[in-house]
C-alpha positions as CSV (number, residue, x, y, z in Angstrom):
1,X,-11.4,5.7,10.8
2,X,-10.2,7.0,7.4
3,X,-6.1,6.8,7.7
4,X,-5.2,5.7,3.8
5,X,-4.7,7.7,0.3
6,X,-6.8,4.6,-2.3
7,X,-5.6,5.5,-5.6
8,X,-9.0,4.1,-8.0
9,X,-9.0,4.6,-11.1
10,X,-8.8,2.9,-15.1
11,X,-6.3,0.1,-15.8
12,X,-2.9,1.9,-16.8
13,X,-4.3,5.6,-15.7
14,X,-0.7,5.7,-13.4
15,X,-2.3,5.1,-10.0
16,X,1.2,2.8,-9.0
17,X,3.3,5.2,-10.2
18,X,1.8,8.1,-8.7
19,X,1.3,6.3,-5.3
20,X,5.5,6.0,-5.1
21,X,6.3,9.2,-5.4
22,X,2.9,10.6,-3.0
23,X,4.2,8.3,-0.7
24,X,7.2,9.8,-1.0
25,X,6.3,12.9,0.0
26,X,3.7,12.0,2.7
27,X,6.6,10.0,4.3
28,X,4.4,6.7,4.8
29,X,4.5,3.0,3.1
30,X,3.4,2.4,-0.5
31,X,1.0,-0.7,-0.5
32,X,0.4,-1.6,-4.7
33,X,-2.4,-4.2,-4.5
34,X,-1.9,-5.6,-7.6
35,X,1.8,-6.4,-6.5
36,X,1.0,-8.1,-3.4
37,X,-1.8,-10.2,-5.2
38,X,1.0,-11.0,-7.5
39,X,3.6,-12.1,-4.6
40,X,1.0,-14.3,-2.9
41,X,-0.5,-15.7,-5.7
42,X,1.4,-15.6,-9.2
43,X,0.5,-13.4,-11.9
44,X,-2.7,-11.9,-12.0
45,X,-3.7,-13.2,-15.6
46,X,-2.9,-16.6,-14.3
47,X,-5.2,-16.0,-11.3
48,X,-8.0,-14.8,-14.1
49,X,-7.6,-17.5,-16.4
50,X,-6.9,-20.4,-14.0
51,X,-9.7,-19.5,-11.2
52,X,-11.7,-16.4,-12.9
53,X,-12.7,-13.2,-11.9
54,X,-14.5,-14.0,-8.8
55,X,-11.6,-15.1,-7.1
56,X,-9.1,-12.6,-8.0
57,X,-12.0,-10.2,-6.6
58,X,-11.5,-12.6,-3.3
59,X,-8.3,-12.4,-3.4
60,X,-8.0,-8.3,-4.2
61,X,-10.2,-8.1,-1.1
62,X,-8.2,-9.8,1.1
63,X,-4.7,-8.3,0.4
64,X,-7.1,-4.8,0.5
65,X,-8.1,-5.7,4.1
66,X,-4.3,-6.7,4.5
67,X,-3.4,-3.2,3.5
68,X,-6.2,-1.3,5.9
69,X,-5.1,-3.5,9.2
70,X,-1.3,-1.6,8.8
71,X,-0.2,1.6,9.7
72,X,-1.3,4.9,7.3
73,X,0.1,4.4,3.7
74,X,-0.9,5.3,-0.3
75,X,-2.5,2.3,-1.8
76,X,-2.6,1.7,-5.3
77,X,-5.4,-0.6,-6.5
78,X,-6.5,-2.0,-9.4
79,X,-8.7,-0.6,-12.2
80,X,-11.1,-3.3,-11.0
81,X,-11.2,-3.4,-7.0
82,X,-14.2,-1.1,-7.0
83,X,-16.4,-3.2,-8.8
84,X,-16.7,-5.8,-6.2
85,X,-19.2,-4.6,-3.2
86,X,-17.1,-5.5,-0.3
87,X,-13.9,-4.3,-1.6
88,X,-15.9,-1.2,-2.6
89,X,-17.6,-0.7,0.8
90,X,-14.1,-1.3,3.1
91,X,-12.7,1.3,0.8
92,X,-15.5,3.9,1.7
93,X,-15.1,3.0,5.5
94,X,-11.4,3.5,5.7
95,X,-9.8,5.2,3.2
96,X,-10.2,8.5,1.3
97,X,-10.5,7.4,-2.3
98,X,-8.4,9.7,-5.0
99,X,-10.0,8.8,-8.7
100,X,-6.8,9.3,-11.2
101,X,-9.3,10.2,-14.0
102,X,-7.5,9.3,-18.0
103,X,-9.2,9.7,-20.8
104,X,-10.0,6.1,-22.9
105,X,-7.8,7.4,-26.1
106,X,-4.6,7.7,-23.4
107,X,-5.3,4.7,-21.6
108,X,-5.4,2.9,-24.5
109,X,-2.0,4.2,-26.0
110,X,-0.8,3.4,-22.6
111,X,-2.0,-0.3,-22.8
112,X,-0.5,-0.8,-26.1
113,X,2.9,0.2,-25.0
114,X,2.8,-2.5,-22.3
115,X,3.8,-5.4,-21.9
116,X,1.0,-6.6,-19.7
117,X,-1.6,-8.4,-20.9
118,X,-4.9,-7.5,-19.2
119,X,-7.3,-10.0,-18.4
120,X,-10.4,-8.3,-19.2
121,X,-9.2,-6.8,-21.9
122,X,-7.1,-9.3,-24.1
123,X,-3.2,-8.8,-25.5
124,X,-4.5,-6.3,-28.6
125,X,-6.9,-3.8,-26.4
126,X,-9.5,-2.4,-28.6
127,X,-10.7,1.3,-27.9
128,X,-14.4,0.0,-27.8
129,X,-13.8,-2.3,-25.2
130,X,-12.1,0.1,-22.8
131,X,-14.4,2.6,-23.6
132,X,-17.4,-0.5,-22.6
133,X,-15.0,-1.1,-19.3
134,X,-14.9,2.6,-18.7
135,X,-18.3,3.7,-18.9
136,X,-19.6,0.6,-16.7
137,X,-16.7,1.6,-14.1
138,X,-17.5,5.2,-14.0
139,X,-20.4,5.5,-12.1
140,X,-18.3,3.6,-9.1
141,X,-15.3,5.8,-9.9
142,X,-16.7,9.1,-9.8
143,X,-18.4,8.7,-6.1
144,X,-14.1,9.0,-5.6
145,X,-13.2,12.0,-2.2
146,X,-11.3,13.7,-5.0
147,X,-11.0,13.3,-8.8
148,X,-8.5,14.1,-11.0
149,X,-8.6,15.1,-14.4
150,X,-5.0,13.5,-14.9
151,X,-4.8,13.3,-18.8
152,X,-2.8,16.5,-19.8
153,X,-1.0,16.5,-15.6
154,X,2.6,15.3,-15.2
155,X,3.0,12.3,-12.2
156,X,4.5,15.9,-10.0
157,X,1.6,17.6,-10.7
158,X,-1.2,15.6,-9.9
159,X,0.7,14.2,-6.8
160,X,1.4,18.3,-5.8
161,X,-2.7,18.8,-6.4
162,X,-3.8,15.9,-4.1
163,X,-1.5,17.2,-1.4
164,X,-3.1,20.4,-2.0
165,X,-6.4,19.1,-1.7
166,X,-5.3,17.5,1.7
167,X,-4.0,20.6,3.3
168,X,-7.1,22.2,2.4
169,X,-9.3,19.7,3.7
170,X,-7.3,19.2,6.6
171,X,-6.4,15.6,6.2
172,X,-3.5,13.7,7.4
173,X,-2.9,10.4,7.6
């Protein structure tokens, strides 16, 4: 049974921030993935550098799972968690997947601003390597229940156009 909002989408395309405030107004828990990998595990470049991508992935999975076994909620997950089949196919199964579609040029303004240092990317993000990232990630992104076109949309917007797009589609969680 499908009974979550999965937020997929680009590293630093706003799918935690967004989450929050849907959650908000869908009155049910915010699960962030990356936070609760975080909490159980330390930071997630540690987890990259220390035990590599393959367990992160494990790990990702697992606090995914986590997430799916609780009551109805918004999960936020990382730009990543597609990309690894199982992940991938539990998402399909239970949740109704919302792609938060950013263009590269924003997400990498985005990254440079931050003080996060992504794994895959490096601490000085290049626009050639996102744009390497993004274009291997899309085909996986873009098989999303929903995409939005999110570069020129405010957080209010896009989380008023997804609850849209449940009313219409009759979906509650």
């Amino acid at each position: 049974m499908r009974n979550h909002l999965a937020l997929v989408g680009f590293m630093a395309s706003g799918k935690s921030t967004i989450g929050k405030r849907l959650a908000r107004k869908l009155h049910v828990p915010f699960v962030d993935i990356d936070a609760v990998i975080e909490a159980d595990h330390g930071p997630i470049s540690d987890v990259f550098y220390n035990h590599g991508e393959k367990t992160f992935r494990k790990f990702e999975h697992d606090a995914i799972a986590h997430a799916l076994d609780g009551e109805p909620s918004v999960i936020s997950l990382g730009g990543g968690a597609v990309t690894f089949e199982p992940s991938l196919k539990l998402l399909k199964k239970r949740t109704y997947r919302i792609f938060i579609k950013v263009p590269p040029e924003q997400i990498l303004g985005r990254l440079r601003r931050s003080a996060v240092v992504r794994p895959l990317l490096g601490p000085q993000p290049a626009l050639h390597k996102i744009k390497d990232l993004y274009i291997k990630r899309m085909p996986l992104y873009a098989h999303a229940d929903l995409t939005i076109e999110a570069g020129d949309l405010s957080t209010p917007q896009i989380v008023d156009h997804i609850v849209d797009w449940m009313h219409r589609k009759k979906i509650a969680l």
